[in-house]
N, C-alpha and C positions, 0 to 999 in steps of 0.2 A: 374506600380508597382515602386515604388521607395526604395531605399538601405537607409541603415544608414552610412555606410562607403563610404569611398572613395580610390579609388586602383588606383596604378601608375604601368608602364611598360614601356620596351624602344617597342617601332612601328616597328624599325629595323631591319633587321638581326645583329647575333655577329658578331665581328671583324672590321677590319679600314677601315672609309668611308668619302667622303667629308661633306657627314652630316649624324645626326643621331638624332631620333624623341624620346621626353620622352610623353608618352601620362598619362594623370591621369582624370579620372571619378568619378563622384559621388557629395553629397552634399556641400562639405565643400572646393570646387573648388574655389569660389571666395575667401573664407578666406588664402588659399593657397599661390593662385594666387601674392596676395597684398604682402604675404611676402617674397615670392620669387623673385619678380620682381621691389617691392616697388611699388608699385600702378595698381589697376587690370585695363587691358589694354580694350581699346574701343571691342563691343563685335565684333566680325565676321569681325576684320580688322588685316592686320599684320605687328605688332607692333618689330620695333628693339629695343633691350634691354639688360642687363647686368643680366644674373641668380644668385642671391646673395647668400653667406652661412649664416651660422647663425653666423657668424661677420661681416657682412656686406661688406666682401671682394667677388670681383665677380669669382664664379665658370666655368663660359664659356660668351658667348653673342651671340644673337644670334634673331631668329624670333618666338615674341609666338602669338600663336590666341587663344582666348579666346570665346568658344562657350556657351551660356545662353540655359540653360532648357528651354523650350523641342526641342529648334531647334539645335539639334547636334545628330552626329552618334546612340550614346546610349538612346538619349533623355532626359540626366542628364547635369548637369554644366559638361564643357569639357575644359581640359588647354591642348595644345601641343605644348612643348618645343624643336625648330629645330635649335639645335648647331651644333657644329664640331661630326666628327663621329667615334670619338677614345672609345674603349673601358673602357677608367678609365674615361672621358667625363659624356658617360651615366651613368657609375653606382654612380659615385658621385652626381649627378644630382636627384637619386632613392631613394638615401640612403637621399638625402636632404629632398626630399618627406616623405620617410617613419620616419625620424624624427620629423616633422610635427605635423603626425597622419595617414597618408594613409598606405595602406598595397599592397603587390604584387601582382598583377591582377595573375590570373589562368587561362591557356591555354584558348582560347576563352570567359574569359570575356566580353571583350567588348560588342563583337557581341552578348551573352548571353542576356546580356544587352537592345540592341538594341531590341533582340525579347521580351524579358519580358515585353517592353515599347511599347508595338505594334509598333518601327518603320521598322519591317519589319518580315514575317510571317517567318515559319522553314525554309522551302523550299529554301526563299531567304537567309537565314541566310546559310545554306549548300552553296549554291552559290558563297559565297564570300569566301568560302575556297578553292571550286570548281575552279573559278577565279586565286586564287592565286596557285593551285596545277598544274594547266593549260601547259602543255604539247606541246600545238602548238597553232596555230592562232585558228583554227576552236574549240577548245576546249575554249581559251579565248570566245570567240565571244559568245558561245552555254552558258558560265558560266552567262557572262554579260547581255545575254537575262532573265535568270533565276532571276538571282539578282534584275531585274529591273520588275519582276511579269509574264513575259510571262506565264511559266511551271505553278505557281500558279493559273493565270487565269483561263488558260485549267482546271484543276483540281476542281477550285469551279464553274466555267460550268458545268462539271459535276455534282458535290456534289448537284447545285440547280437540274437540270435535275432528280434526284434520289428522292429529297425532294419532286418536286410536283407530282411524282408519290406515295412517300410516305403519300401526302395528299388527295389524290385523293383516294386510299384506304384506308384512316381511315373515307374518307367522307360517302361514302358507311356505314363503319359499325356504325358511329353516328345515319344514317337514314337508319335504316333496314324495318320500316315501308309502306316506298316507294317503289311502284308498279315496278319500273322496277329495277333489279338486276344491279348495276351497275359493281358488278364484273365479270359478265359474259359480258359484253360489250365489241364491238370488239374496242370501242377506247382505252379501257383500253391496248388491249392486241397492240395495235400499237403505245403508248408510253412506254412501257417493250422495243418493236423491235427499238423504238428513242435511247434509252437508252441505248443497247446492241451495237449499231452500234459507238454510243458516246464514250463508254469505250473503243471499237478497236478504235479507231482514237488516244484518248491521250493515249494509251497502246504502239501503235505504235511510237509515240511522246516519250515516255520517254525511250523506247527500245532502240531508237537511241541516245539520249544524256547518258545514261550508255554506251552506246557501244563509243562513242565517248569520254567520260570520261574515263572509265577502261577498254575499249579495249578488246584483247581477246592473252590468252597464248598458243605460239605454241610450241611444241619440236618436233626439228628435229631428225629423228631416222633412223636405218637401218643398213646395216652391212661394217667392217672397207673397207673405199676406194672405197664409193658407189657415194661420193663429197659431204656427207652433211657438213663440214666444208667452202668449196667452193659455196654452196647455202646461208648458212650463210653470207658471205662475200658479195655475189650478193646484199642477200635483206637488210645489211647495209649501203651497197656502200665505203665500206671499207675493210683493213683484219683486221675484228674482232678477228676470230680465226687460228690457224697456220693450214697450207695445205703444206702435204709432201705428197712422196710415198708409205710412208712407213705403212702401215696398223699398228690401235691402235694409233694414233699423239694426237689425242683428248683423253684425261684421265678424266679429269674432268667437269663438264657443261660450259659452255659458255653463257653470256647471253646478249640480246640484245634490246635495247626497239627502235623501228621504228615508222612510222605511213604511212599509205595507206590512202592517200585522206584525212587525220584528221585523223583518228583511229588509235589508240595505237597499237603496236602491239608486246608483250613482246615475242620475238624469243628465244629458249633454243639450242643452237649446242649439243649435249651428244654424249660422247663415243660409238665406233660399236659395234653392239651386237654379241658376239661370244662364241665361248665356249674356254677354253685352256688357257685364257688369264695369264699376271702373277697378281701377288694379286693385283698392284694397278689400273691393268687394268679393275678387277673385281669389286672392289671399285667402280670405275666409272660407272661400267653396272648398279650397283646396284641403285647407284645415278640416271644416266639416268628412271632406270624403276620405281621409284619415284617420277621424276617430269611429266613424262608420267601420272601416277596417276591422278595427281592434274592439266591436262592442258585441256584446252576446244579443243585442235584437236589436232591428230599427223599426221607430215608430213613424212612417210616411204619412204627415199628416195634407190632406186634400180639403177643398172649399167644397164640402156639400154644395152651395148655392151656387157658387159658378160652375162646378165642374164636376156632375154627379155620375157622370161615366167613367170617371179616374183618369182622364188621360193625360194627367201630368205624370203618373205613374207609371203610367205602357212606356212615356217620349224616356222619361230618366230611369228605367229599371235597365240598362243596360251599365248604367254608371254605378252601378249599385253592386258591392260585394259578393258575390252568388253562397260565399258560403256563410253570409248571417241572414237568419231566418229576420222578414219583414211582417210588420202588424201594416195592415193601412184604416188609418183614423180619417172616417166622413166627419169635421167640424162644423160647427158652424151651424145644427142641426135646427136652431131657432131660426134662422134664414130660408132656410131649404124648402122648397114649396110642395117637393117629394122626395122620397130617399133612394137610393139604388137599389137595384133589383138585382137577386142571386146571380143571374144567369149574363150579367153585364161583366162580372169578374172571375178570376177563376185563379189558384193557387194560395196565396196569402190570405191569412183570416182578415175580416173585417168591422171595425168598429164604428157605431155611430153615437157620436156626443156635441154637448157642444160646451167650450171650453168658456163662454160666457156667463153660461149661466149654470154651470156642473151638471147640465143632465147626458147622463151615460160614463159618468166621470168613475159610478162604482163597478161598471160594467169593464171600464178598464181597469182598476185596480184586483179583479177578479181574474181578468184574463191574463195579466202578466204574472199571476201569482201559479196560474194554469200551465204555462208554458212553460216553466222554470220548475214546473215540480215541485214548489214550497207548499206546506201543510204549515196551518197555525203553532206556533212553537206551543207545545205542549210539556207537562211535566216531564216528560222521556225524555223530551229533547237534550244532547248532547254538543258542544264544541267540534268540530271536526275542520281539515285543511285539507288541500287539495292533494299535498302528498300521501295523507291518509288514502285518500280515493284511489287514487293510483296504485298503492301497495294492495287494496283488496283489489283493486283489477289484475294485478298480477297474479296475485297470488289466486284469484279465482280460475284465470288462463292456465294457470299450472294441473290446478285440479280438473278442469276439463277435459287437456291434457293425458291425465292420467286415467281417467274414466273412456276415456278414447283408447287409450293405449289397451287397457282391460276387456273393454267386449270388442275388440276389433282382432289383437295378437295374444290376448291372453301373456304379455310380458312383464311380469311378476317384478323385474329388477327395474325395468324402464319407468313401472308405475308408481314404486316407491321412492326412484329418484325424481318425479312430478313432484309428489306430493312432500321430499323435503325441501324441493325450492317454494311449494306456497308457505308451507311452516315458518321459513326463512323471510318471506314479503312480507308476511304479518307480523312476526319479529320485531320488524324496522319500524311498526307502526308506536310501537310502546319501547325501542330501544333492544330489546334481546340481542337483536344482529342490529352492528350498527358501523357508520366509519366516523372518520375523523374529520373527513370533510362535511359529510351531515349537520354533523355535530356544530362544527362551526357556522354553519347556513343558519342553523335553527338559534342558535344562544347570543349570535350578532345582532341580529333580530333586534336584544330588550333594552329597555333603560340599563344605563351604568349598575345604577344601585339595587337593581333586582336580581 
């Protein structure tokens, strides 16, 4: 696909740097080029130079490459301009451009670009923002596999796996003539079980690159002086938040982004849950049982030493969300003159640590990695996003669907219109099938200049 315009942006973050990137796209790059530079530079070599104005006086100097259609990021003529990295630098440099004729690139044009141009499918185009939002090593690494087709591949593995069953039942009902029923055939029904085993495998695959991308939100909860501020501080390894005596110290949330093994892991300290408090103490509760709402686990941290039967947990588990699953953390474990016993609780798993002096501190770092399904990012690992997941739930329902539809009515047209809607979910994972509002959800997303 190719544009009629041509759009410039600085590459860079704002603010002062030893250098700073002007990138511009599109067809009228070489015309550009020539005036800016005075003569457009050898292609894919780099070239030192004087950036000129439109008097011929030089605006900065610096290194430009000049990349020829189709071999460049977007697939279009590409100029990028690497001067000094002062803020009046680049936009002077922008404003040169867009007097020209170029205009300002829009968050994720480039790479917008780039896919419009087949040089690289949705998935990888997510990738590179993926890449760039990257958090830790193992989340770089999990991006850069992505970027570079891994996630993708997995994904049109599938998509064929699905097509040649989706050919295989339309072959049948081309030749219904033919003596043997080939919908009732058991090889039909042991590439359905190929296929089913295929979609857990890259299901499993993208579970963990979301999970290793967006992680998962914990809030820590319980009543004032139980050490959830002092849990906090353990799983930062810092004092995030203030630890006193004094019951009520924490008023407001607290929040913390970690990571266990690669995964994210967005920590909430909140205010103790009580009754009596003064108003801005209740402000706080209020806050606390809000972001509890919206968190994938609560950790209900309890005083071993005072309170080894949990009953601050029986009096406030009614306040308590019913549809996020609860950890309850015995603290305090160096105080405790015994621990609780199995048969005093029953529902929610139970931890015993104590957040003074880190014993049991690995036993929770194990156990949130357990409930959340994360496995240590390994080589395989992959980038993935929540819509991904979604699309292979679809598209899995579909083919269930149609394996239903087969040993149940034997409906030959019903099964193959299942299996072109999972074809069609998988699709959208790499762009195949796509819309235009998509599109825009996903490429809004990036920096200007990417």
């Amino acid at each position: 696909m190719t544009h009629n315009d041509t759009i410039v942006a600085a590459a860079t973050p704002p603010g002062r740097g030893g250098i700073g990137i002007v990138r511009l796209s599109g067809p009228k790059v070489p015309e550009f080029a020539a005036i800016l530079l005075g003569e457009l530079p050898p292609a894919r070599h780099a070239a030192f130079t004087r950036f000129l104005g439109a008097d011929g006086e030089a605006l900065d100097a610096g290194i430009a490459l000049f990349f020829p259609a189709p071999h460049s990021y977007t697939g279009e003529h590409m100029l990028e301009l690497q001067g000094h990295g002062g803020p009046w630098v680049l936009e002077v440099l922008i404003e040169r451009a867009l007097a020209l004729g170029a205009r300002r690139a829009l968050p994720g044009e480039f790479t917008q670009r780039a896919y419009l141009n087949d040089k690289l499918d949705l998935a990888q185009a997510e990738a590179v923002a993926d890449l760039i939002d990257a958090g830790s090593r193992e989340a770089a690494r999990a991006a850069m596999r992505s970027m570079q087709g891994e996630f993708s591949a997995m994904v049109r593995g599938l998509t064929e796996a699905v097509i040649e069953l989706r050919t295989y039942v339309e072959a049948a009902i081309d030749f219904p003539e033919e003596e043997i029923d080939f919908l009732a055939d058991a090889e039909l029904a042991e590439r359905f079980q190929r296929v089913r085993e295929h979609f857990s495998g890259v299901t499993d695959s993208a579970r963990q690159g979301q999970l290793l991308r967006e992680g998962m939100t914990l809030v820590i909860a319980g009543r004032p002086n139980a050490g959830k501020s002092s849990l906090m501080n353990r799983l930062a390894g810092y004092e995030a938040a203030i630890v006193t005596a004094l019951p009520g110290t924490t008023r407001d949330v607290v929040r913390e982004r970690i990571h266990i093994d690669g995964m994210p892991l967005h920590v909430l300290d909140t205010a103790g849950l009580r009754e009596g408090g003064d108003a801005i103490e209740e402000e706080g509760i209020r806050r606390a049982q809000a972001e509890m709402q919206r968190a994938d686990r609560v950790l209900f941290v309890i005083d071993a030493a005072q309170d080894p039967a949990a009953q601050a947990y029986r009096e406030e588990r009614a306040r308590l969300p019913p549809q996020v699953p609860v950890t309850l953390v015995f603290n305090k474990a160096d105080l405790a003159s015994g621990l609780p016993v199995a048969d005093t609780l029953s529902g929610p798993p139970r931890l015993v640590l104590s957040a003074l002096t880190g014993e049991g501190l690995e036993g929770l770092r194990r156990h949130l990695k357990q409930v959340m399904g994360y496995e240590n990012a390994g080589a395989g690992t992959v980038s993935a996003r929540a819509r991904h997941l979604q699309a292979l739930a679809r598209a899995r329902a579909h083919t269930e669907a149609a394996f239903g539809l087969l040993t149940e009515r034997r409906a030959g047209e019903l099964v193959a219109e299942e299996l072109r809607g999972a074809q069609q979910a998988l699709g959208g994972i790499t762009g195949d099938f796509t819309t235009e509002d998509l599109l825009g959800r996903i490429f809004g997303g990036f920096c200007i200049g990417k």
